[in-house]
ChimeraX commands (.cxc) that place a marker at each C-alpha (Angstrom):
marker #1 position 0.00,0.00,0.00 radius 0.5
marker #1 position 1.32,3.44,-1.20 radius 0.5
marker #1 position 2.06,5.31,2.05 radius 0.5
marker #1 position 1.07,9.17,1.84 radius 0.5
marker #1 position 4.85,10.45,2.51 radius 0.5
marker #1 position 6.13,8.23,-0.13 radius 0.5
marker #1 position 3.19,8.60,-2.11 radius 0.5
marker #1 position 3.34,12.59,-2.14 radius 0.5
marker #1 position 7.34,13.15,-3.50 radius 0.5
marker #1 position 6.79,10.71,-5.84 radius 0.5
marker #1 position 3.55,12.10,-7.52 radius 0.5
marker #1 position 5.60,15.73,-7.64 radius 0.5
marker #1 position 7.61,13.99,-10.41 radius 0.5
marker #1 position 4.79,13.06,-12.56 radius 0.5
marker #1 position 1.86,15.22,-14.04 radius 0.5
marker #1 position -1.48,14.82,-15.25 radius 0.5
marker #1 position -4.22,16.93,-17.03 radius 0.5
marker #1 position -7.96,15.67,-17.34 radius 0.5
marker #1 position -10.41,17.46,-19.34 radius 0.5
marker #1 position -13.93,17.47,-18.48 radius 0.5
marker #1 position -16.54,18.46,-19.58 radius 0.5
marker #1 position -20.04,18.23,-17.90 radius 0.5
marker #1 position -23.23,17.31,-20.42 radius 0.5
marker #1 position -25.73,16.67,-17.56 radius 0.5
marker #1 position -26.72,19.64,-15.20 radius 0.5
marker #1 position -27.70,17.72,-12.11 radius 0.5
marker #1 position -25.28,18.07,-9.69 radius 0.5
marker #1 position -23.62,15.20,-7.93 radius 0.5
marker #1 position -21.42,17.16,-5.03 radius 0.5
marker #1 position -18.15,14.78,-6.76 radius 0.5
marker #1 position -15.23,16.66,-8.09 radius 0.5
marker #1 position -14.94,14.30,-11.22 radius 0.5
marker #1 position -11.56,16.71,-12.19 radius 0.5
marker #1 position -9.97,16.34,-9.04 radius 0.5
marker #1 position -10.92,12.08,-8.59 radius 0.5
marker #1 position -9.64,11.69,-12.05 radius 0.5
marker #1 position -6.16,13.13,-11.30 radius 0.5
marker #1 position -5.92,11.96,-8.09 radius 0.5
marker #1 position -6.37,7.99,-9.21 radius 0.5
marker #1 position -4.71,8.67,-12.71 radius 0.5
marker #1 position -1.53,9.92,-10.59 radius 0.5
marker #1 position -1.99,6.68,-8.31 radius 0.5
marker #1 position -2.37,4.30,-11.10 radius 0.5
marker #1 position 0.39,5.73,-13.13 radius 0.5
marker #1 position 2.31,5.42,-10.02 radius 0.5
marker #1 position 1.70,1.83,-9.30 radius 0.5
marker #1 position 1.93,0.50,-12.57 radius 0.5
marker #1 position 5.47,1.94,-13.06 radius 0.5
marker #1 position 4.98,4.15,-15.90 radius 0.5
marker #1 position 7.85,6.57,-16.86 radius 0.5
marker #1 position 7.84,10.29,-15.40 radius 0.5
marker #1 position 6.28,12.27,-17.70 radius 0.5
marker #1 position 3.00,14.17,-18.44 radius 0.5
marker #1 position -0.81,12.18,-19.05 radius 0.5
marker #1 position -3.99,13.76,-19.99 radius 0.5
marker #1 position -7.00,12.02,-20.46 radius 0.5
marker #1 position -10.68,13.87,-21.07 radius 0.5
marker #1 position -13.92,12.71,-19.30 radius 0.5
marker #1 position -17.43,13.47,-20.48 radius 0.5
marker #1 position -19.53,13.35,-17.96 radius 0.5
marker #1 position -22.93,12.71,-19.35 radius 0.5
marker #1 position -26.94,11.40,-18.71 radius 0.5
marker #1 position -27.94,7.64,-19.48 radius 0.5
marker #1 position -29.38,8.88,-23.13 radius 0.5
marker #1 position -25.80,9.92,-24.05 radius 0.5
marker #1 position -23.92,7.22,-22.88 radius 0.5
marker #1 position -26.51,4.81,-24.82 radius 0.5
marker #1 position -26.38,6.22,-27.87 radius 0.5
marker #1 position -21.96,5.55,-27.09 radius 0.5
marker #1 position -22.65,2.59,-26.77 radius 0.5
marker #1 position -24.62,1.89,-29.28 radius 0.5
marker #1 position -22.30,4.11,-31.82 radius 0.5
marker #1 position -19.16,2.40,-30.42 radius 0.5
marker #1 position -19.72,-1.09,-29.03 radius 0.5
marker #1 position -23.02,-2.22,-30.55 radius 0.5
marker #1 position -24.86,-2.46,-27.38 radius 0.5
marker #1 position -28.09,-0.64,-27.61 radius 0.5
marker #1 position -28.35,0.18,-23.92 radius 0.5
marker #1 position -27.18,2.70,-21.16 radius 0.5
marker #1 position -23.93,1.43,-19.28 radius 0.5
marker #1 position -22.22,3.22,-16.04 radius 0.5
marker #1 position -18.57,4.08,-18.19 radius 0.5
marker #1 position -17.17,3.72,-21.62 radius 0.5
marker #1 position -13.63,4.37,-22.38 radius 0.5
marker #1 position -11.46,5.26,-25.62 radius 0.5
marker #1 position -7.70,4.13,-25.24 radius 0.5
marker #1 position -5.47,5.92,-27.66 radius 0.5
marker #1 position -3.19,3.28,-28.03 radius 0.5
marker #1 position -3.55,-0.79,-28.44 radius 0.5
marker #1 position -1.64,-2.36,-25.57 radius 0.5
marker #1 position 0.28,-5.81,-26.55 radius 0.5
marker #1 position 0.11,-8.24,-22.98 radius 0.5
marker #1 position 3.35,-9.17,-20.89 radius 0.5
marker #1 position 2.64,-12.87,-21.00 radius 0.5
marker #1 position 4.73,-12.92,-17.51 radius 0.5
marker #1 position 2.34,-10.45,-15.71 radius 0.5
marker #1 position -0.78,-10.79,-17.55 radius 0.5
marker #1 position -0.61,-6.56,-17.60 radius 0.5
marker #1 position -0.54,-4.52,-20.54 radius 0.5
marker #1 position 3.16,-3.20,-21.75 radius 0.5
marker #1 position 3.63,0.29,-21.30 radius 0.5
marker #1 position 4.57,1.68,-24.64 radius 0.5
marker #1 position 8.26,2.13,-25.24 radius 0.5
marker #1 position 7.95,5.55,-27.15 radius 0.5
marker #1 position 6.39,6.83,-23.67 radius 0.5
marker #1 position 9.98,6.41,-22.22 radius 0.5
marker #1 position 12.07,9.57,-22.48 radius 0.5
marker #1 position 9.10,11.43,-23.74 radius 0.5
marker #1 position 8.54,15.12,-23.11 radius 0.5
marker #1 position 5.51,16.06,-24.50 radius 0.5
marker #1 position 2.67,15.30,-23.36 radius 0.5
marker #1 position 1.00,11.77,-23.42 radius 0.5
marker #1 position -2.56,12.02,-24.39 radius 0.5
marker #1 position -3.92,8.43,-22.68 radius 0.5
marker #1 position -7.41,8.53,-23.87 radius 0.5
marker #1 position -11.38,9.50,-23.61 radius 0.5
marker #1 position -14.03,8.15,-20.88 radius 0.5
marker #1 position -17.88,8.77,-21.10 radius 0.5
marker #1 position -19.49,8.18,-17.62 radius 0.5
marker #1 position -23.19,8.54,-16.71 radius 0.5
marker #1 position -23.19,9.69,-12.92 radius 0.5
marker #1 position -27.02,8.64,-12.79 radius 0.5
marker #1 position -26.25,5.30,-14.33 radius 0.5
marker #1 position -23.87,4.65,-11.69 radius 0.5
marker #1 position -26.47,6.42,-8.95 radius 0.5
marker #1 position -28.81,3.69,-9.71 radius 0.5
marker #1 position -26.43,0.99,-9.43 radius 0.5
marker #1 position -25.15,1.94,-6.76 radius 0.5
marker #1 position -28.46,1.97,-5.21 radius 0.5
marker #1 position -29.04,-1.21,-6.58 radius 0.5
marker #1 position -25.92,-2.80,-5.03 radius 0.5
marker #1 position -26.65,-1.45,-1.67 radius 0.5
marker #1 position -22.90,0.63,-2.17 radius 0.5
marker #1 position -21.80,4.15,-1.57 radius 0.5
marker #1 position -22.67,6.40,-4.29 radius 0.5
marker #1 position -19.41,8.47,-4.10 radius 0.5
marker #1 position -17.10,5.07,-3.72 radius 0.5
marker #1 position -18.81,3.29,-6.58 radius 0.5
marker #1 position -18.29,6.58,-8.25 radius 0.5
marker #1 position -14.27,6.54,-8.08 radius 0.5
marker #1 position -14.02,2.59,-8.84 radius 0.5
marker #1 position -16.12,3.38,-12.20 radius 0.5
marker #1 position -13.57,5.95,-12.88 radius 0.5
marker #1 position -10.30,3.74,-11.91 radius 0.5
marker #1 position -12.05,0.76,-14.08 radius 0.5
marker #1 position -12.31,3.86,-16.83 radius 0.5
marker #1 position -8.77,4.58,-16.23 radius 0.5
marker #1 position -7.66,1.31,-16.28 radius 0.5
marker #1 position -9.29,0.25,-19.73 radius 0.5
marker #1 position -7.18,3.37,-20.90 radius 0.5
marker #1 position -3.93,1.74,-20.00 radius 0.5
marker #1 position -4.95,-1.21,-21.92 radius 0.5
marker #1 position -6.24,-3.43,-18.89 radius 0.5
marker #1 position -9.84,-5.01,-19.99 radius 0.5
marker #1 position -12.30,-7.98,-18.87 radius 0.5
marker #1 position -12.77,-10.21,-22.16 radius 0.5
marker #1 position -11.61,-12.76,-20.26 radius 0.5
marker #1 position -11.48,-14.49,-16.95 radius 0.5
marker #1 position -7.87,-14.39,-16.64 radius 0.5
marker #1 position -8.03,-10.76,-18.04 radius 0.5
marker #1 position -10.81,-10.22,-15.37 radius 0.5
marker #1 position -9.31,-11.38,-12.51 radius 0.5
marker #1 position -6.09,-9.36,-13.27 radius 0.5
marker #1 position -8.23,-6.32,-13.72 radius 0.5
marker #1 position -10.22,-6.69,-10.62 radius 0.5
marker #1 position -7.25,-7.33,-8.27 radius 0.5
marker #1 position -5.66,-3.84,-9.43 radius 0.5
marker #1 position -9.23,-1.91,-9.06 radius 0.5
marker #1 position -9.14,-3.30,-5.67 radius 0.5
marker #1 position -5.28,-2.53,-4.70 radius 0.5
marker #1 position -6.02,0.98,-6.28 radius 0.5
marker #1 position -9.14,1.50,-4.47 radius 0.5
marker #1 position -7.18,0.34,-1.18 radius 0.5
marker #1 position -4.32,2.67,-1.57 radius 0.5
marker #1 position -6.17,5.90,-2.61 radius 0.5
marker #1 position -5.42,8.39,0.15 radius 0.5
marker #1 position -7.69,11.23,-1.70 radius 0.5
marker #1 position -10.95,11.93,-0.56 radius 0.5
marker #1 position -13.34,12.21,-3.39 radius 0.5
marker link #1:1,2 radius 0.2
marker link #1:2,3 radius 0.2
marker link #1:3,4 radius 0.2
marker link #1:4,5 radius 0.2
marker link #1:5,6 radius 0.2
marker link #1:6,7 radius 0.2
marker link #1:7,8 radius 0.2
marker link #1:8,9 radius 0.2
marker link #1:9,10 radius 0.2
marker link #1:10,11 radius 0.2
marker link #1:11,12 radius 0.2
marker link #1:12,13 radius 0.2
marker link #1:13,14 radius 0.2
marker link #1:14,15 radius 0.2
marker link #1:15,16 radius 0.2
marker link #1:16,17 radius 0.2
marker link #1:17,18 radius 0.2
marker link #1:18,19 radius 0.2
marker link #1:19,20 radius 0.2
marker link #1:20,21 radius 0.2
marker link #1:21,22 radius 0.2
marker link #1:22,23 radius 0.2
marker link #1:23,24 radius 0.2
marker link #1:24,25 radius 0.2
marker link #1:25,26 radius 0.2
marker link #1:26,27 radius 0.2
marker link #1:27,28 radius 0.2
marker link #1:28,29 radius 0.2
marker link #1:29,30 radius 0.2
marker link #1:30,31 radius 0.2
marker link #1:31,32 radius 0.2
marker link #1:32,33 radius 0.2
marker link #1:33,34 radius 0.2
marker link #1:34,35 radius 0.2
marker link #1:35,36 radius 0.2
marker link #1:36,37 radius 0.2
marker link #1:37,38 radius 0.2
marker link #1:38,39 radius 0.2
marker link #1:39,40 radius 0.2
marker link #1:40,41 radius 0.2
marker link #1:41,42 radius 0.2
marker link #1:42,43 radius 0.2
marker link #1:43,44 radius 0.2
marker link #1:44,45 radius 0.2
marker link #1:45,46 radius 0.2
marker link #1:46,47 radius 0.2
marker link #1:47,48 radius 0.2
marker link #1:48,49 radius 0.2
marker link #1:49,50 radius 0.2
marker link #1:50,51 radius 0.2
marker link #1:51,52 radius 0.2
marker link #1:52,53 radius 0.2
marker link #1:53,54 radius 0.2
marker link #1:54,55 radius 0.2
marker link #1:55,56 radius 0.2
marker link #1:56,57 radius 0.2
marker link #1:57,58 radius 0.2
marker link #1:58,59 radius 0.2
marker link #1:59,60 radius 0.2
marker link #1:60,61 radius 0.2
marker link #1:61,62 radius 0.2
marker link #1:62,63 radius 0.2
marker link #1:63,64 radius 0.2
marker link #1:64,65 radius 0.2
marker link #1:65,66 radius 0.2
marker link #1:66,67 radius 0.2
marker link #1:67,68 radius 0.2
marker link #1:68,69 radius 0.2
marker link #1:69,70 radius 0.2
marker link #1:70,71 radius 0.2
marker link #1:71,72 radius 0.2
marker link #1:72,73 radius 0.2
marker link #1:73,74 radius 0.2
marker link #1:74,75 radius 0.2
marker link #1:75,76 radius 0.2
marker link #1:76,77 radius 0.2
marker link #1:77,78 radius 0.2
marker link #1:78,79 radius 0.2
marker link #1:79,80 radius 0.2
marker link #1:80,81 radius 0.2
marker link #1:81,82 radius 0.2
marker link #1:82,83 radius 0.2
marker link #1:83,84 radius 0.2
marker link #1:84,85 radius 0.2
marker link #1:85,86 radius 0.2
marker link #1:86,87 radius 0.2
marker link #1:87,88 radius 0.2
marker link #1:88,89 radius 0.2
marker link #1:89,90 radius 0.2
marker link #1:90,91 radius 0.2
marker link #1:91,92 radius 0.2
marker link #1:92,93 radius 0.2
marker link #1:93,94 radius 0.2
marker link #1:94,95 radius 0.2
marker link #1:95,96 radius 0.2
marker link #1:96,97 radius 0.2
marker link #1:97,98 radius 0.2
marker link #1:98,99 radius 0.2
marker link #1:99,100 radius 0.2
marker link #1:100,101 radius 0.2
marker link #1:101,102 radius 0.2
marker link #1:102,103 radius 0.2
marker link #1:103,104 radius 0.2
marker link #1:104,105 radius 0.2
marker link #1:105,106 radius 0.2
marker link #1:106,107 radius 0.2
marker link #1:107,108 radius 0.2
marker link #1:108,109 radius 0.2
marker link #1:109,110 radius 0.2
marker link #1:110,111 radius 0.2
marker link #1:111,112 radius 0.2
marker link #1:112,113 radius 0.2
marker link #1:113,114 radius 0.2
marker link #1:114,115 radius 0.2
marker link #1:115,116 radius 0.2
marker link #1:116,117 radius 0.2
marker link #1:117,118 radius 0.2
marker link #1:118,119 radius 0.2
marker link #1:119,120 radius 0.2
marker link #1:120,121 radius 0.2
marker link #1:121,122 radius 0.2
marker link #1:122,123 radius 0.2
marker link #1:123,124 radius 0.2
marker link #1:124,125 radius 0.2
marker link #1:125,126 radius 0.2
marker link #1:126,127 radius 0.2
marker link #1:127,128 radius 0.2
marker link #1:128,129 radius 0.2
marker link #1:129,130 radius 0.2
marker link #1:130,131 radius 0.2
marker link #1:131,132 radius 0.2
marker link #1:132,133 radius 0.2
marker link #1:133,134 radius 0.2
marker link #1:134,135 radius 0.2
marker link #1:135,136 radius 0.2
marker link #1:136,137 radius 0.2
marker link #1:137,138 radius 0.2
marker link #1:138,139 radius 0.2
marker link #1:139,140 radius 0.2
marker link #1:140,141 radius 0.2
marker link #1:141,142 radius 0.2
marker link #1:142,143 radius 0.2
marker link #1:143,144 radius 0.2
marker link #1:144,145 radius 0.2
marker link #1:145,146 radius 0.2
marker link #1:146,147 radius 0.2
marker link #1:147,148 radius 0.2
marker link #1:148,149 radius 0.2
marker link #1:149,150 radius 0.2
marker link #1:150,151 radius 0.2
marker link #1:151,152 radius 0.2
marker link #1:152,153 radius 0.2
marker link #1:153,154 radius 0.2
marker link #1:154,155 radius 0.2
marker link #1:155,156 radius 0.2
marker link #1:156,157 radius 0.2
marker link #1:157,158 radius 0.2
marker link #1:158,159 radius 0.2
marker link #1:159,160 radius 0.2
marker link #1:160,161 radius 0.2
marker link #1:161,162 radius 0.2
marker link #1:162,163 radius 0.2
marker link #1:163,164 radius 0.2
marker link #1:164,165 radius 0.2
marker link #1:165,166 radius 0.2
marker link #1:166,167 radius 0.2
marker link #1:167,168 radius 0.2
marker link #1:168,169 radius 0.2
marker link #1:169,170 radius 0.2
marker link #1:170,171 radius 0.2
marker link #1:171,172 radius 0.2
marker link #1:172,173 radius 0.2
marker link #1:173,174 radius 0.2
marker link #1:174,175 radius 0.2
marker link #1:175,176 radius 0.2
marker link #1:176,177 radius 0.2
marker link #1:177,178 radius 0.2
marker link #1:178,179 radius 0.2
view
């Protein structure tokens, strides 16, 4: 588990920029800028990926929007909690089971543009409610799953599931942000 001391000086090294950009007017009381960059720094962190600067842009949008995403973009004619747009396709470390971080993202200055995430804060209202789980927690693990997908993690398969899972969790655990 990341402690905060350790946790702090090494996150001054890296930097992050997420874009977003609200559709829906209702109004959630969750800083979806400030979760974003908070578990992008975290996950970055964890996962070893080389100093440098990420940006990734969130839509934050109602159940309508996020259908018609998914209907445009994965063929699935229904509303889903998160969708997410990875810029790059990730090859597997057959050791790990995680996705290989780039090599052109070592020594790079400019900045590294990750991805884009659609999330539908009442989708994920109503499952939460449905799971009997905090809004605001079920909140940030839909945006670490997002953030995830963007670093080329996914859940096609078991195996790919199971990997997946265990890092939501062990990111989840070691988030010392409130959101």
């Amino acid at each position: 588990m990341i402690t905060n001391d350790k946790f702090e000086k090494n996150l001054e090294r890296y930097q992050v920029r997420v874009s977003v950009r609200l559709e829906t007017t209702e109004h959630y009381n969750f800083d979806f800028k400030k979760t974003s960059e908070s578990m992008l720094l975290t996950t970055l962190k964890e996962l070893n990926y080389p100093l440098s600067c990420y940006s990734i842009s969130l839509l934050v949008c109602n159940p309508e929007t996020i259908k018609e995403l998914n209907a445009k973009f994965m063929k699935k004619r229904l509303a889903t909690n998160v969708l997410a747009w990875p810029q790059v396709i990730y090859n597997t470390d057959k050791t790990t089971n995680f996705p290989k971080i780039p090599q052109n993202y070592f020594g790079e200055s400019k900045e590294i543009f990750l991805g884009d995430i659609a999330i539908s804060p009442q989708f994920c209202k109503d499952e939460s409610f449905e799971l009997g789980i905090n809004f605001k927690n079920h909140l940030k693990f839909i945006v670490v799953h997002a953030i995830l997908h963007l670093l080329g993690f996914d859940h096609n398969s078991d195996k790919d599931a199971a990997v997946m899972n265990i890092m939501q969790d062990k990111l989840m655990l070691g988030d010392t942000s409130n959101a």
